[in-house]
C-alpha positions as CSV (number, residue, x, y, z in Angstrom):
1,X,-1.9,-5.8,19.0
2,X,-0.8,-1.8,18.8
3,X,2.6,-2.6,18.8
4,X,2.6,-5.6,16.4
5,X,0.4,-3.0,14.1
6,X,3.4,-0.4,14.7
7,X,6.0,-2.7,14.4
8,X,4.8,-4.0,11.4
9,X,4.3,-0.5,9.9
10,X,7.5,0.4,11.0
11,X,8.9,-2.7,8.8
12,X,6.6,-1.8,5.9
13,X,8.3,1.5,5.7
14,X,11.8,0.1,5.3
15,X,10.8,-2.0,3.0
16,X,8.8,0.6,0.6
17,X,11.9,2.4,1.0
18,X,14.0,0.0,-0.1
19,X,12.1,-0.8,-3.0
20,X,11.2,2.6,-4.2
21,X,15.1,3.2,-4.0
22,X,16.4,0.2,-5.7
23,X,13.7,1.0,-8.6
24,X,15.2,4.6,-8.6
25,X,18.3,3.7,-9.2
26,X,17.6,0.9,-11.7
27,X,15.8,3.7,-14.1
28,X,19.1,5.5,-14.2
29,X,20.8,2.7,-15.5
30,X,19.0,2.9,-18.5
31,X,19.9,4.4,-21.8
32,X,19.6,7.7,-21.9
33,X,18.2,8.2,-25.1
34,X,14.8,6.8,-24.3
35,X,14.3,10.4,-22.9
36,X,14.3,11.9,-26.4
37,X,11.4,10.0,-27.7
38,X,13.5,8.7,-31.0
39,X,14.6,12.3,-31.7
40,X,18.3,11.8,-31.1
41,X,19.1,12.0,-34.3
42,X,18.2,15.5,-34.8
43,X,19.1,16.4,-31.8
44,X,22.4,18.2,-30.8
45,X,24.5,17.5,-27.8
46,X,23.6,21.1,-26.4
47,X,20.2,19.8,-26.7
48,X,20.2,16.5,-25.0
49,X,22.5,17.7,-22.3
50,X,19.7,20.5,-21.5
51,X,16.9,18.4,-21.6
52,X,18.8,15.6,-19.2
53,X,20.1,18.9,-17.0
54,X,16.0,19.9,-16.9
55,X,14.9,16.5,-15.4
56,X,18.0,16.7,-13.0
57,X,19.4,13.5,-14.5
58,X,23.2,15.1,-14.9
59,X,23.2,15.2,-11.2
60,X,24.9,12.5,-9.1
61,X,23.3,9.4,-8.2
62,X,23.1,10.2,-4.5
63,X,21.8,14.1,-5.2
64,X,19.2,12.6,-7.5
65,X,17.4,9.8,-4.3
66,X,17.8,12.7,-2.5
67,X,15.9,15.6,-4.5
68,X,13.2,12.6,-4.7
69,X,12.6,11.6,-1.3
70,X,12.7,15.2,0.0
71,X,10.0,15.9,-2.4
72,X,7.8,12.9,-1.8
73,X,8.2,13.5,1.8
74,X,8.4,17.2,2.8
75,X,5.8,17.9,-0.1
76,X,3.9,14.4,-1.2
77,X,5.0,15.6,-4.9
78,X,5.2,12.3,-7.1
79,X,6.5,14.3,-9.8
80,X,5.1,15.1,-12.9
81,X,5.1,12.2,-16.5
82,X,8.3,13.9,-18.4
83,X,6.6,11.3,-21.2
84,X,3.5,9.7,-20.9
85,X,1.3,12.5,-20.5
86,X,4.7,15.6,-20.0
87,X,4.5,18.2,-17.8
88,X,1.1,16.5,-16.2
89,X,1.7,15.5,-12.3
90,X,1.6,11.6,-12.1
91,X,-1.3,11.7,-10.3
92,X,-3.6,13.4,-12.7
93,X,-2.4,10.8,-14.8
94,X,-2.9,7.6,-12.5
95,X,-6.3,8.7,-10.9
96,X,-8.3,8.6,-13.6
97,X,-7.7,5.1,-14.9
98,X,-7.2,3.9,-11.4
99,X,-10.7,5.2,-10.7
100,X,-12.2,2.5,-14.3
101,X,-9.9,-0.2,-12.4
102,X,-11.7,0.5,-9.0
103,X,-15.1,-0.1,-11.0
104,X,-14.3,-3.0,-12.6
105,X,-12.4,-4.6,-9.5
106,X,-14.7,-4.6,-6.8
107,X,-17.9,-6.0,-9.0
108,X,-15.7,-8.8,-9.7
109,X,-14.4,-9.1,-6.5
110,X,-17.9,-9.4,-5.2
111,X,-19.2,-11.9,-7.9
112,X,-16.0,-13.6,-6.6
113,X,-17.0,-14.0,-3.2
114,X,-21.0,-14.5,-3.9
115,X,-20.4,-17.5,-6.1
116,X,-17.1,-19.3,-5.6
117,X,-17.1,-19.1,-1.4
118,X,-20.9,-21.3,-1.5
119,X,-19.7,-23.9,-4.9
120,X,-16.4,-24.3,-2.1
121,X,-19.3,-25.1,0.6
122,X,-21.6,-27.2,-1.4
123,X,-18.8,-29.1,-3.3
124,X,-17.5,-29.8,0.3
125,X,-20.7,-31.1,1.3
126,X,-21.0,-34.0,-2.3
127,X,-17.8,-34.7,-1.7
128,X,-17.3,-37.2,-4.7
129,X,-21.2,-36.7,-5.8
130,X,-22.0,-35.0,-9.1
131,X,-22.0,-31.7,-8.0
132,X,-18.4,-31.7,-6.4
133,X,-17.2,-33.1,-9.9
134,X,-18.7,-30.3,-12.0
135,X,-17.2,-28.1,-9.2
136,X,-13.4,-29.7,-9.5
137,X,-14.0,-30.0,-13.5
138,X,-14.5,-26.2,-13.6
139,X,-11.6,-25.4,-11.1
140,X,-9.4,-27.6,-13.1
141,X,-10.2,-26.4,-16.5
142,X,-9.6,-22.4,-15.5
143,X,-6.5,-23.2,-13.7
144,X,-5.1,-25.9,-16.8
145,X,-5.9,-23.8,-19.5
146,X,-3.9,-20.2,-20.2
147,X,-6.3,-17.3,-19.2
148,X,-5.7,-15.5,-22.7
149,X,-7.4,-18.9,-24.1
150,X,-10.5,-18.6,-22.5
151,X,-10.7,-14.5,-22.4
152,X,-10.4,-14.7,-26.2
153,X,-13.4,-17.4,-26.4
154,X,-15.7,-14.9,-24.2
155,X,-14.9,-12.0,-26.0
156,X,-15.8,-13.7,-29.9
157,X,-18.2,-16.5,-29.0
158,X,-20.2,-15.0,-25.7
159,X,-20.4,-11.9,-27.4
160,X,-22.3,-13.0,-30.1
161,X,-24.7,-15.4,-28.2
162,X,-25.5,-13.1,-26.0
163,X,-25.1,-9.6,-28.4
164,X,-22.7,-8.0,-26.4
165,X,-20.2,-5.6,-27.1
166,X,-16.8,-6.7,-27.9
167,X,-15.1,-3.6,-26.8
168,X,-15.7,-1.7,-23.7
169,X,-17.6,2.1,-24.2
170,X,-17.7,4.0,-20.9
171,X,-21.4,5.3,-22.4
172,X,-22.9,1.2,-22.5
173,X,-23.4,-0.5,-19.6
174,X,-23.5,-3.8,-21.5
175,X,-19.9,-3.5,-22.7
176,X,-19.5,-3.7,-18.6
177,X,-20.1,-7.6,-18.7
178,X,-17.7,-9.5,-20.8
179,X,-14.6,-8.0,-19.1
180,X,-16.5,-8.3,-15.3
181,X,-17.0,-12.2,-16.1
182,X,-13.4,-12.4,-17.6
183,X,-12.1,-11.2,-13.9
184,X,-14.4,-13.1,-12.1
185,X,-13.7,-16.5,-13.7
186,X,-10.2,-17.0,-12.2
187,X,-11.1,-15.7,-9.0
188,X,-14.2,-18.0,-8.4
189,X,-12.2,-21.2,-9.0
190,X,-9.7,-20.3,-6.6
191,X,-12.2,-20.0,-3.8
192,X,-14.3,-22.5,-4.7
193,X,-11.1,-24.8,-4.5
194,X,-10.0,-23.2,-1.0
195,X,-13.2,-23.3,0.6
196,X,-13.7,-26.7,-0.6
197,X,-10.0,-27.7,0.6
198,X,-10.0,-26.3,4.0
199,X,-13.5,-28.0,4.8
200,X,-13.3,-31.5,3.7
201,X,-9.8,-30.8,6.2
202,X,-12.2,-29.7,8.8
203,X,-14.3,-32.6,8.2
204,X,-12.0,-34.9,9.4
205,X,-10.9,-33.3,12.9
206,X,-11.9,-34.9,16.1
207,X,-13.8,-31.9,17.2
208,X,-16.4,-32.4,14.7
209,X,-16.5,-36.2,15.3
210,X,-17.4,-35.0,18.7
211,X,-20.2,-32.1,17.5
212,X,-21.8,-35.1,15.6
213,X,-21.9,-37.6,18.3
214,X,-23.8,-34.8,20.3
215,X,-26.8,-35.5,18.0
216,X,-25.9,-32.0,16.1
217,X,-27.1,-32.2,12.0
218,X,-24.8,-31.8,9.0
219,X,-26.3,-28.6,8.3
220,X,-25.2,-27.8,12.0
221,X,-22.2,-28.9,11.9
222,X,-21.2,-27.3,8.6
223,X,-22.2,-24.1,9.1
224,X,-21.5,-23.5,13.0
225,X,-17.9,-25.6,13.1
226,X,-16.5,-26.2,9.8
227,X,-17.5,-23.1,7.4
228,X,-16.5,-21.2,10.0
229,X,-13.1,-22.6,10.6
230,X,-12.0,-23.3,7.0
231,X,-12.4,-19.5,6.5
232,X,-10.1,-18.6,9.1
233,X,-7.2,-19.3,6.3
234,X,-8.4,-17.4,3.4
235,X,-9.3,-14.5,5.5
236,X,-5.5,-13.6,5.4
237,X,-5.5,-13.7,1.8
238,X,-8.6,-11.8,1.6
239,X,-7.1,-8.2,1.4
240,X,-4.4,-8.7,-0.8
241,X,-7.1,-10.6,-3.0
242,X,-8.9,-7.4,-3.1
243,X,-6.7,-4.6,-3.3
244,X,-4.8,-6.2,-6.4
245,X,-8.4,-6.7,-8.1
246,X,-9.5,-3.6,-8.1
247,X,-6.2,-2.6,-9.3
248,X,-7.1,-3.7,-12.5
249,X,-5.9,-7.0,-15.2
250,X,-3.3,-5.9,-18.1
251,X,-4.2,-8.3,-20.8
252,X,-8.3,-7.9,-19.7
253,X,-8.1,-4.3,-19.9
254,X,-6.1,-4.3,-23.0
255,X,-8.3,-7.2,-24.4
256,X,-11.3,-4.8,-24.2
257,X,-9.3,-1.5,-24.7
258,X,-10.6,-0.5,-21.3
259,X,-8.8,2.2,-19.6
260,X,-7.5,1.1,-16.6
261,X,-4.6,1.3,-14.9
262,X,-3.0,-2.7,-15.4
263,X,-0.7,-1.8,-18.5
264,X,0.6,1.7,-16.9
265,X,3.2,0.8,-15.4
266,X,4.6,-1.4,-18.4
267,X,3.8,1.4,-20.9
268,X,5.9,3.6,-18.3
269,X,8.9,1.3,-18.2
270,X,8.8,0.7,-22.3
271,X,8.7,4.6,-22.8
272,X,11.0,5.3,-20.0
273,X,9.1,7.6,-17.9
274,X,11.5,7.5,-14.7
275,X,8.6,10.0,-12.5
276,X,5.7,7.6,-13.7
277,X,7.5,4.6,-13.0
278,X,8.9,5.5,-9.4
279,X,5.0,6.8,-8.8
280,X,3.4,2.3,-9.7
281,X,5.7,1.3,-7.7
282,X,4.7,3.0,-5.0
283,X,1.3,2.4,-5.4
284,X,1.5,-1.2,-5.6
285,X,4.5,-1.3,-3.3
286,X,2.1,0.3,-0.7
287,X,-1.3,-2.2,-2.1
288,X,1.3,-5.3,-0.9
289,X,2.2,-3.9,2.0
290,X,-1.6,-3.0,3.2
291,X,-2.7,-6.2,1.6
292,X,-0.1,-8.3,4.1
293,X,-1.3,-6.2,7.5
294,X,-4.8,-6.2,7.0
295,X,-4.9,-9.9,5.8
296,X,-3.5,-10.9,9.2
297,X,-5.3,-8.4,11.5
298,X,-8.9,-10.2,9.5
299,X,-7.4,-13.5,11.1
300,X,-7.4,-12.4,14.4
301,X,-11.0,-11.0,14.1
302,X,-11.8,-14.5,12.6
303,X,-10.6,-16.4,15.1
304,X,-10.0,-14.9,18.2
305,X,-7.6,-17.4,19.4
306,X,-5.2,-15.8,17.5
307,X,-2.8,-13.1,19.0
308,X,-1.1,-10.9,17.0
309,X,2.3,-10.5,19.5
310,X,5.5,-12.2,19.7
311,X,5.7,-15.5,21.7
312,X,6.4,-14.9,25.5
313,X,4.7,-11.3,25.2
314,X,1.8,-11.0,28.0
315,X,-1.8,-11.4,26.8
């Protein structure tokens, strides 16, 4: 298991990179004048050519990767927002908002897990009984209509049933609710619809034939066999699930002018901010990368069965 862990570390690192390279380079490709900030017109060459000298962008391409990895390496600098937020390191900028993504992320996450893991269980169990059609008529609706639809329809209609804010205020912890349910919707239905999946699969092996011909009950069975096996699947998901939900929604957070972190990385591109770009890529570069590894070490804890070396490695 060490050296899969290593080896797949080793990979990761390549890849992140890769990634963070290609990105780099791809920034420099871009017009120069969105460092300016629309002022080129009253600008003088002298003027631009010092400012583009300052941010070490009249260097060559190669020099340029080079300043930026030695940085990020040798001193864990990210750089500082030459736009966004200038002269401010990109982590005082990204901390803060990541910290209101964090919040919002892991309550849904949890309502996530609390409610659609059992509706996957008990629409499983009424297979074809009313229950299991609610169940597939509310997995089916979220996943056929367009999330902005039914975001919108909370936000005017469930605000006013219930008198809830509209817009999020970091001083009400009511304004909390409408954008925690608008994350949790999408979230439950694709569990529910796993869970749901991988049992009635279950259902149908020979092994559980076998557990019920051995005078064991449904309840028995369910819990002890089948729950426990259909989870084996989404455990490799699980991570990835998580660590992208607590990194927050762009058109939730903007919906409720929350914050967060979901539309920095866009903002960062539109405005050009090379230092703040190179910085979300990283991060959610390294959130993938986590997500992957820790989603297949959860399988092996699942399901002990599983090895995590290569085929015709000892065991």
């Amino acid at each position: 298991m060490l050296r899969y862990i290593l080896g797949r570390l080793g990979r990761a690192m390549i890849t992140l990179f890769l990634v963070l390279s290609i990105v780099f380079l791809l920034m420099r490709l871009l017009p120069v004048d969105g460092y300016f900030e629309g002022r080129t017109d009253t600008m003088s060459e002298t003027v631009k050519n010092n400012i583009l000298k300052e941010l070490g962008l009249l260097d060559p391409w190669y020099k340029q990767l080079y300043n930026f990895w030695r940085k990020l390496l040798l001193e864990g600098d990210l750089g500082k927002s030459i736009v966004m937020r200038k002269g401010v390191p990109c982590v005082d900028v990204i901390w803060p908002k990541a910290k209101t993504s964090f919040q919002f992320g892991i309550i849904a996450l949890g309502i996530q897990m609390l409610i659609g893991y059992p509706l996957g269980v008990l629409m499983a169990r009424s297979k074809g009984k009313f229950v299991d059609t609610l169940g597939n008529a509310y997995v089916l609706l979220i996943n056929a209509l367009p999330a902005a639809v039914y975001f919108l329809a909370i936000q005017l209609y469930l605000s006013t049933l219930l008198k809830l804010p509209m817009l999020f205020d970091p001083l009400d912890w009511k304004s909390r609710i409408l954008p925690i349910i608008c994350l949790s919707l999408g979230g439950i239905a694709s569990n529910a619809m796993w869970m749901r999946r991988y049992m009635v699969d279950q259902m149908n092996m020979d092994y559980i034939r076998l557990a019920r011909a051995k005078g064991m009950t449904s309840s028995q069975v369910a819990f002890r066999h089948v729950m426990r096996n259909a989870f084996i699947p989404m455990a490799q998901s699980l991570p990835t699930s998580l660590l992208f939900t607590i990194s927050g929604s762009l058109y939730v957070e903007s919906l409720f002018s929350i914050p967060g972190m979901g539309g920095l990385l866009i903002q960062s591109i539109q405005r050009q901010d090379n230092t703040m770009v190179q910085a979300m890529v990283l991060l959610y570069s390294v959130i993938s990368v986590t997500g992957l590894l820790l989603g297949d070490i959860m399988m092996m804890i699942c399901d002990p069965r599983i090895k995590l070396v290569k085929k015709g490695d000892s065991r």
